[in-house]
BALUM-346792 format. One record per residue: y, x, z of N, C-alpha, C in turn. Coordinates in steps of 0.05 Angstrom, whole numbers, plus 32768, in hexadecimal, padded with zeros to 4 digits. Layout:
YXZYXZYXZ...
// end
This chain:
81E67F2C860F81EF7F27862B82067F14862B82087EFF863E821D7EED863682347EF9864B824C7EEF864082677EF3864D82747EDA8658828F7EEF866E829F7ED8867082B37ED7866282BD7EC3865982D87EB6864782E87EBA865282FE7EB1864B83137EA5865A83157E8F866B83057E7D866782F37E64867382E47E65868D82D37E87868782D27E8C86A382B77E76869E82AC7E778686828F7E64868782737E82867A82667E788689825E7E97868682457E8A866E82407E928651823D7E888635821B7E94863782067E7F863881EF7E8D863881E87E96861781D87EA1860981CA7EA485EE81C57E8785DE81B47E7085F181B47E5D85E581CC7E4D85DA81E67E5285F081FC7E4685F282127E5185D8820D7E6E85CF821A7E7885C182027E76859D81F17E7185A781E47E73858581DC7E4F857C81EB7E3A858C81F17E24858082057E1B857F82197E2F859482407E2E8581823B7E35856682307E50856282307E5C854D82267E488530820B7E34853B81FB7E288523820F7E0D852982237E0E8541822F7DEF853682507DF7852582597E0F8523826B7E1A851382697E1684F3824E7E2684F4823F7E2A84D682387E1084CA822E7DFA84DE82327DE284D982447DCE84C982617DD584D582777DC584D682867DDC84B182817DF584B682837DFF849D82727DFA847E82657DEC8484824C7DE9846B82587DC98468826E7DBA847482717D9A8472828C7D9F8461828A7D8B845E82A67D8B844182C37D83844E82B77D78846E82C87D68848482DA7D7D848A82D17D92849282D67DA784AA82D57DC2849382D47DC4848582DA7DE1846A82F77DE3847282F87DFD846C831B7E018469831E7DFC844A833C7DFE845383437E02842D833E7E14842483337E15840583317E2483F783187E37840383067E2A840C82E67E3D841B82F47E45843483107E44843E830F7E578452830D7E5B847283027E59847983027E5F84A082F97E3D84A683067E2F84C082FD7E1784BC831D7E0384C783177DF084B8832A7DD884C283447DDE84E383507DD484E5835D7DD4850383517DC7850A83417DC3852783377DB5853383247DB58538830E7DC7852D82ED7DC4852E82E37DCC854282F07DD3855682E67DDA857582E17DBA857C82EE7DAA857E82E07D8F858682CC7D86857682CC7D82856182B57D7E855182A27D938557829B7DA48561828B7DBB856682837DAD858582967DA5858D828E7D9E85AB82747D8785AD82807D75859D826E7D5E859282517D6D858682567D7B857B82397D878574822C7D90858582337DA1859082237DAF85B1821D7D8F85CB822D7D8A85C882207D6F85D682067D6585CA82027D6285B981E97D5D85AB81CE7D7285A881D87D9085A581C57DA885B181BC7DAA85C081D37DAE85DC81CA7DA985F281D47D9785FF81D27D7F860781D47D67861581D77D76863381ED7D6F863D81FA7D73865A81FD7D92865982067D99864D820F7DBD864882307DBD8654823C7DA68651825C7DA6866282687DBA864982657DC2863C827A7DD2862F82877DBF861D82A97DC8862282C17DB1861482D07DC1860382DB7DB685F182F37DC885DE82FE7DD785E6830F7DCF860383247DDA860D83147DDF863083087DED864083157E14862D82FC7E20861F82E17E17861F82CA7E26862382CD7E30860882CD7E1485EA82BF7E1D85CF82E07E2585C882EF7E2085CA83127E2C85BA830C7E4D85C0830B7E5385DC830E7E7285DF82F37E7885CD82E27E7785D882C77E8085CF82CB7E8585AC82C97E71859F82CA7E7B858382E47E87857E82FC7E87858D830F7EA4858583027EBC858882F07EC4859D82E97ED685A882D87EDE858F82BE7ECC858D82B07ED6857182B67EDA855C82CA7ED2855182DF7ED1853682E87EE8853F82F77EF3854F83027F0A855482F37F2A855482D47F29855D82C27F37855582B27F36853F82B87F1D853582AA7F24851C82BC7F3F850682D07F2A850582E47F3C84FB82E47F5684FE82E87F64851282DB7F7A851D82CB7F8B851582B27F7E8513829B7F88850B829E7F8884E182A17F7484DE82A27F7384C382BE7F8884B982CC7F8E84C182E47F9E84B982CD7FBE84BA82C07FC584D082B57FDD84CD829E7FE284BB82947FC884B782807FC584A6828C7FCD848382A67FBE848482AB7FC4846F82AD7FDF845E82B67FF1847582C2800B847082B1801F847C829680188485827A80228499828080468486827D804584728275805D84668291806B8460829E806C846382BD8076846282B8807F847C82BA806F849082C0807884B482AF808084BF828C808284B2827F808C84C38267807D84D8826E805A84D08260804A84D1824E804784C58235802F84D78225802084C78214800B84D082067FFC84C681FB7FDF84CD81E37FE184CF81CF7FDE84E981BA7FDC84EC81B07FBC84EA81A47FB784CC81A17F9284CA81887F8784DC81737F9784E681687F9184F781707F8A851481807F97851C818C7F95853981A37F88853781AF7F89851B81CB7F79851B81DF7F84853781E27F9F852181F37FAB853882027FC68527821B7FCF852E821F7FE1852A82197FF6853182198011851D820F802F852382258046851C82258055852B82348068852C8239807B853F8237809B8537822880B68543824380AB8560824180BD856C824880C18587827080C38583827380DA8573828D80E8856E829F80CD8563828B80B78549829880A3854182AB809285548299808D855E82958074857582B38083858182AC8094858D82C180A185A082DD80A7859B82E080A7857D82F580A6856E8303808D856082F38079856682F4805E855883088055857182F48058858E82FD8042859A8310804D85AD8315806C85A3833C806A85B08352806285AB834F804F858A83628045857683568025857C833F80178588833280078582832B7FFA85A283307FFD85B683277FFC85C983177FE285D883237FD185C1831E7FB085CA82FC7FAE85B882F57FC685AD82DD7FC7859F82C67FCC85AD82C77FD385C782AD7FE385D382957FC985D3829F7FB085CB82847FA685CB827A7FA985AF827F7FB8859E82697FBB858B82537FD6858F825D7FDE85A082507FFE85A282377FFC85B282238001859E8205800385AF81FD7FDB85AB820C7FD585A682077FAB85AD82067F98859881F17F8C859881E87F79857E81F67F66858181FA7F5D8563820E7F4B855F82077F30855081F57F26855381E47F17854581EB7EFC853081FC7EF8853582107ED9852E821B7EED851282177F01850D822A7F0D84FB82277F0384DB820E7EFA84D4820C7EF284B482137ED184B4820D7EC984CE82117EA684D1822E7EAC84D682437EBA84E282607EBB84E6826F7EC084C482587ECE84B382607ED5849C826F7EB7849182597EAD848C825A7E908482826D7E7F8487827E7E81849D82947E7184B082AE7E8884A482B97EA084AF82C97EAD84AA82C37ECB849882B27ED1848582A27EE0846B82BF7EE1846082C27EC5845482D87EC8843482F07EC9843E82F97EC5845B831B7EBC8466831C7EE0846683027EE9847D830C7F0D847B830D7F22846982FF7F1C844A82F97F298434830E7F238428831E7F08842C833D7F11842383527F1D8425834D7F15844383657F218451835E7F49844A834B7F51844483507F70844A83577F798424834A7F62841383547F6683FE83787F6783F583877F558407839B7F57840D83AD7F6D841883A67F78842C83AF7F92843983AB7FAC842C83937FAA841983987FC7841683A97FCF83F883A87FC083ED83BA7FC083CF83DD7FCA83E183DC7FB883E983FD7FB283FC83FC7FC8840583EF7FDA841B83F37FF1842A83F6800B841183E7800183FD83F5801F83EF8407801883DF8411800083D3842A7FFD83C9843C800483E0843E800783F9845380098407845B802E840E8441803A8411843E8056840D844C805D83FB8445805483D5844C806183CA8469805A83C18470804883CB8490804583D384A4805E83E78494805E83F6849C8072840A849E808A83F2848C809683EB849380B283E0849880B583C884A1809983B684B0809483A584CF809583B284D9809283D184E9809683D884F380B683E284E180BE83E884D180D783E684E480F083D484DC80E483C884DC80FC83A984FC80F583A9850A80DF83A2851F80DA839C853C80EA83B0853080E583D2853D810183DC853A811F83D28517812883CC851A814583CF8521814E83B785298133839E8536813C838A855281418387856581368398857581308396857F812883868578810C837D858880FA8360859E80F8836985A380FF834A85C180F4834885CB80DE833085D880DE832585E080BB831385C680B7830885BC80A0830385AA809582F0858B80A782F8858C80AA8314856C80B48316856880DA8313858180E08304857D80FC8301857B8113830D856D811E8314857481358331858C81448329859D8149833B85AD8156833E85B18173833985BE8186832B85BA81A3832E85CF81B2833485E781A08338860181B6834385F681CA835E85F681C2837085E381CE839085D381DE838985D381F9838685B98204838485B2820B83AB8593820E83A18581820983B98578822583BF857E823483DC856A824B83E08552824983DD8548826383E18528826A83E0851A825E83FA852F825484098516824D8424851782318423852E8227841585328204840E851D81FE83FF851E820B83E68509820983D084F6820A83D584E5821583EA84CC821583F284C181FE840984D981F3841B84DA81DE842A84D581C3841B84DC81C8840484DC81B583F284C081AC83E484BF81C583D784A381CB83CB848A81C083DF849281C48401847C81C2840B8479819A841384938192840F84978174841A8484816C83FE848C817183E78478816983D3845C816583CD8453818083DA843A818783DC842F816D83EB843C8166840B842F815884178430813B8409843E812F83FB844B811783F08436811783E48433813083CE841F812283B583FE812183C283FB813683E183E4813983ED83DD811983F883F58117840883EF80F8841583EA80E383F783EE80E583EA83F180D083CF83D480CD83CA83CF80EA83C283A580E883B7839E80DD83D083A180E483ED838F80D883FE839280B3840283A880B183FB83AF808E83FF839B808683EA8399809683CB8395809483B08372808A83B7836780A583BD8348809F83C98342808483D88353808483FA83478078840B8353805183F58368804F83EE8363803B83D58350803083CF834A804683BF832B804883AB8319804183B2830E805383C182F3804983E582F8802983E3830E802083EF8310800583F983117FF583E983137FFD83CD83157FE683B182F47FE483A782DF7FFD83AC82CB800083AD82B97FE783BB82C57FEA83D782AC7FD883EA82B87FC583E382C87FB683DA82D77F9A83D582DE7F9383BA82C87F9E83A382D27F8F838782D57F78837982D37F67838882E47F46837B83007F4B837D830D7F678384832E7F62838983357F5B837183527F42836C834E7F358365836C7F50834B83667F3F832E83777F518320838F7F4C832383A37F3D833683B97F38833983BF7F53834983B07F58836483BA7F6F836F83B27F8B835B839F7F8F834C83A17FA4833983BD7FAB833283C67F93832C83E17F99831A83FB7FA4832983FA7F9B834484127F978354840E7FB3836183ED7FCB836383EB7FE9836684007FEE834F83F87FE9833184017FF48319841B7FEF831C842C7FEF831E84427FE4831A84577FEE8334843D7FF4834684567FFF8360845680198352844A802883428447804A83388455804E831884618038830F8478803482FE848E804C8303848B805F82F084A3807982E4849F809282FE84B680A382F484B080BA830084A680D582FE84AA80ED8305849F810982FA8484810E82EB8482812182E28461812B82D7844C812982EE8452812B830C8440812E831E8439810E8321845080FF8322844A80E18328843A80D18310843F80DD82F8843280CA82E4841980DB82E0840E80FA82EA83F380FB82EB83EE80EF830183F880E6831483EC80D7833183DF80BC832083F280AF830B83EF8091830583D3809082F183D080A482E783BC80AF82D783A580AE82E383A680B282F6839080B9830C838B80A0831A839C808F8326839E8076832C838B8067831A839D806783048383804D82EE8374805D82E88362806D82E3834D807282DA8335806F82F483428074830C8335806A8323832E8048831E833F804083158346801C8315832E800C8303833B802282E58320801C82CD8307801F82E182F8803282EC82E2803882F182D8801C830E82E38016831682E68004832282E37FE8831E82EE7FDF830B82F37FC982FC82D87FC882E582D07FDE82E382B17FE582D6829A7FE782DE82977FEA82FC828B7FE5830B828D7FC2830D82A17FB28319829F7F99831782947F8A8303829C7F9282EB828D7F8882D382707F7C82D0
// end
């Protein structure tokens, strides 16, 4: 079903599936490639314009506003879609390749899009442009998430590396402190902040894992920069690190 833009040009099927083949176009030319494979050149909305002139002859659509908004708009749902795609089986998603559309029970959906709201056009609605959008923005978004998720748990496990260092109370050179002794109801307040530290840790530890799973080209620079954020620390932290790489080996063996 076509929409309105921002343009306020209301985008028929024909109009949107020879933006799409004049995108994929301008991506397959050596002119209009980004650097390094990625996304496309500045500027390819006019050159795109020039192409649809030639599709459809007297169609009136111009860079500025029809094809500029328009392919933000589709770049923006692709993304979208390909972010849930990525993670379909973690969240409860999944991809119907015949309908080229997303699936997901009732409760998903309903839970997705109170965090997601700008999403409701994937729900129930084919998305067709999605393997030809691959081709255009595929390798710009497969980086970018390879990027974020290494980073998000190095920053976690910073946190309860900060963590520990309060409910130990160090003192010179890293050492916990023992002058203060601690009641029975401190000690257990304590005991329980731990519990959750090392609980939240395995769950970052897993959902990691999951995400290093659907995305194994990650590249071995960020391997190293996980390893290295989990550098020293108690018996509980270096069975955590234990646990870490042997997740990593199995992984990295899989890629193989």
């Amino acid at each position: 079903m076509a929409r309105r833009g921002k343009s306020n040009h209301v985008w028929t099927i024909e109009e949107d599936s020879k933006l799409v083949e004049s995108i994929v176009e301008l991506k397959r030319s050596k002119n209009w490639d980004g650097e390094s494979g990625s996304g496309l050149r500045k500027g390819y909305q006019k050159e795109s314009e020039k192409i649809l002139q030639e599709k459809l002859p007297g169609n009136g659509l111009k860079e500025k506003p029809h094809i500029e908004s328009r392919c933000k708009l589709l770049k923006k749902q692709y993304h979208a879609i390909y972010d849930v795609r990525a993670n379909g089986e973690l969240s409860g998603f999944g991809w119907d390749d015949e309908r080229k559309c997303v699936t997901a029970s009732a409760d998903v959906w309903a839970d997705y899009l109170k965090s997601h709201p700008d999403c409701t056009f994937m729900k129930n609605k084919s998305f067709p442009y999605f393997d030809q959008l691959s081709i255009v923005w595929g390798k710009d978004r497969a980086a970018g998430l390879h990027v974020e998720v290494p980073l998000d748990v190095v920053e976690e496990l910073d946190r309860e590396e900060n963590v520990d260092q309060v409910d130990g109370e160090s003192g010179e050179d890293g050492v916990p402190s023992l002058t203060t002794p601690r009641d029975e109801g401190t000690s257990k307040r304590l005991d329980c902040k731990r519990r959750r530290s090392s609980d939240g840790f395995i769950s970052s530890l897993e959902r990691m894992t999951n995400m290093l799973v659907a995305h194994m080209d990650k590249s071995n620079d960020q391997t190293n920069k996980i390893l290295e954020s989990v550098t020293g620390g108690d018996k509980e932290k270096k069975e955590n690190r234990h646990m870490l790489y042997e997740k990593l080996q199995e992984i990295e063996a899989l890629i193989d």
